[in-house]
C-alpha positions as CSV (number, residue, x, y, z in Angstrom):
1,X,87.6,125.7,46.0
2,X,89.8,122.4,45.7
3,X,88.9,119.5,48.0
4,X,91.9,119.9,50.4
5,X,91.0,123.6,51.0
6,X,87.5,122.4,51.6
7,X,89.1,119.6,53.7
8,X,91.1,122.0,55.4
9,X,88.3,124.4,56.5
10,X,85.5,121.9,57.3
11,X,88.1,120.6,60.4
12,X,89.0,123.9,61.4
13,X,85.4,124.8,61.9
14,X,84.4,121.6,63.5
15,X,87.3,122.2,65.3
16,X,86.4,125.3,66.5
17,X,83.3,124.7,67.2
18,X,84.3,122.2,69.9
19,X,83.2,119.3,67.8
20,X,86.8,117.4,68.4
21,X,86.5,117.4,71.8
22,X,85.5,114.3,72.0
23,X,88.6,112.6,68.9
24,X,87.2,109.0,68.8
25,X,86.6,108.4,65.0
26,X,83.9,106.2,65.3
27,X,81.8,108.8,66.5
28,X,82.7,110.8,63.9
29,X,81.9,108.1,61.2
30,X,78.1,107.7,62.9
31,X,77.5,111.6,62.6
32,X,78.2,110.8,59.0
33,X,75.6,108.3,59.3
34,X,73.4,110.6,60.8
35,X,73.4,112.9,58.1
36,X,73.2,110.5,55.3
37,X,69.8,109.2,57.6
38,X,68.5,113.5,57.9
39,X,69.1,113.4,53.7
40,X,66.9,109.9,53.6
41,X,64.1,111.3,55.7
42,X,64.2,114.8,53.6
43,X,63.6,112.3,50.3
44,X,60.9,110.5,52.3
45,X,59.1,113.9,53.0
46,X,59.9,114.8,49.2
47,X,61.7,118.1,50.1
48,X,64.0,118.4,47.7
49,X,66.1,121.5,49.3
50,X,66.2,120.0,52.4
51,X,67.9,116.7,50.8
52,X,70.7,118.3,49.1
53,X,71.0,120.7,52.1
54,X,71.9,117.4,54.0
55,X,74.3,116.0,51.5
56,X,76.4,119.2,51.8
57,X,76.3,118.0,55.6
58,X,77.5,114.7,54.8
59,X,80.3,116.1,52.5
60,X,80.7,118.4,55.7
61,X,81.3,115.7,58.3
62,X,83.2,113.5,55.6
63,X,85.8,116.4,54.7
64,X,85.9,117.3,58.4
65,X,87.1,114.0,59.5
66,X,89.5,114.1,56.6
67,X,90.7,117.1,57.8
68,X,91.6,115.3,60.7
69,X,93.3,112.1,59.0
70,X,95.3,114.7,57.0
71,X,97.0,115.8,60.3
72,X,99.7,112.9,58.7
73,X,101.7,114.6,56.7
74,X,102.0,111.8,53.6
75,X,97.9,111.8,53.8
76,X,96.7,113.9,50.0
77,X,93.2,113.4,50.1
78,X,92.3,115.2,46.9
79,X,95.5,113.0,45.2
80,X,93.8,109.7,47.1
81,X,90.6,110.4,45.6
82,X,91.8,111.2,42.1
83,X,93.3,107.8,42.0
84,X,90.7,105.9,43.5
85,X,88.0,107.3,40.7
86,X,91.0,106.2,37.9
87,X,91.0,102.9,39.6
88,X,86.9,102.9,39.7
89,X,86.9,103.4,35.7
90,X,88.8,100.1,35.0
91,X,86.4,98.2,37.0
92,X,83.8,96.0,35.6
93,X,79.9,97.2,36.3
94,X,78.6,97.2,39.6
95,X,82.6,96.3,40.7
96,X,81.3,92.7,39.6
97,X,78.3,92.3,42.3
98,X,74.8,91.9,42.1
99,X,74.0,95.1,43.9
């Protein structure tokens, strides 16, 4: 599956599963925070299944609200991200920072 056909079906569900509702994107952008905080707690406990169970969720969320970005018709997702990890290659380690 390419990303904008996952992008495409993780909104429709979420859609119809009455998760947009409620459209204000910054609740969106903490449920992604609240999945990345499930996946911490799943590392804490040392379940290992569990973890990468909850980074599919975050990926999820994260394509979900994509999905819903990509409403805009000059919005490419899977071209955005292709050039963003080109651009990441030319940068020096760490993008320069300490951490």
């Amino acid at each position: 599956m390419d990303i904008n056909t996952a992008i495409k079906i993780s909104h429709e569900t979420a859609e119809e599963k009455g998760f947009w509702e409620e459209k204000d994107r910054r609740v969106k952008l903490l449920l992604i925070h609240c999945e990345i905080s499930e996946a911490v707690e799943e590392l804490r406990k040392d379940n290992e299944q569990a973890y990468k169970e909850e980074l599919c969720d975050i990926a999820i969320r994260l394509f979900d609200l994509m999905g819903h970005e990509q409403n805009h018709p000059s919005t490419n997702f899977e071209s955005l991200i292709k050039q963003k990890m080109q651009y990441n290659k030319t940068r020096p380690k760490k993008h320069g920072k300490e951490f």
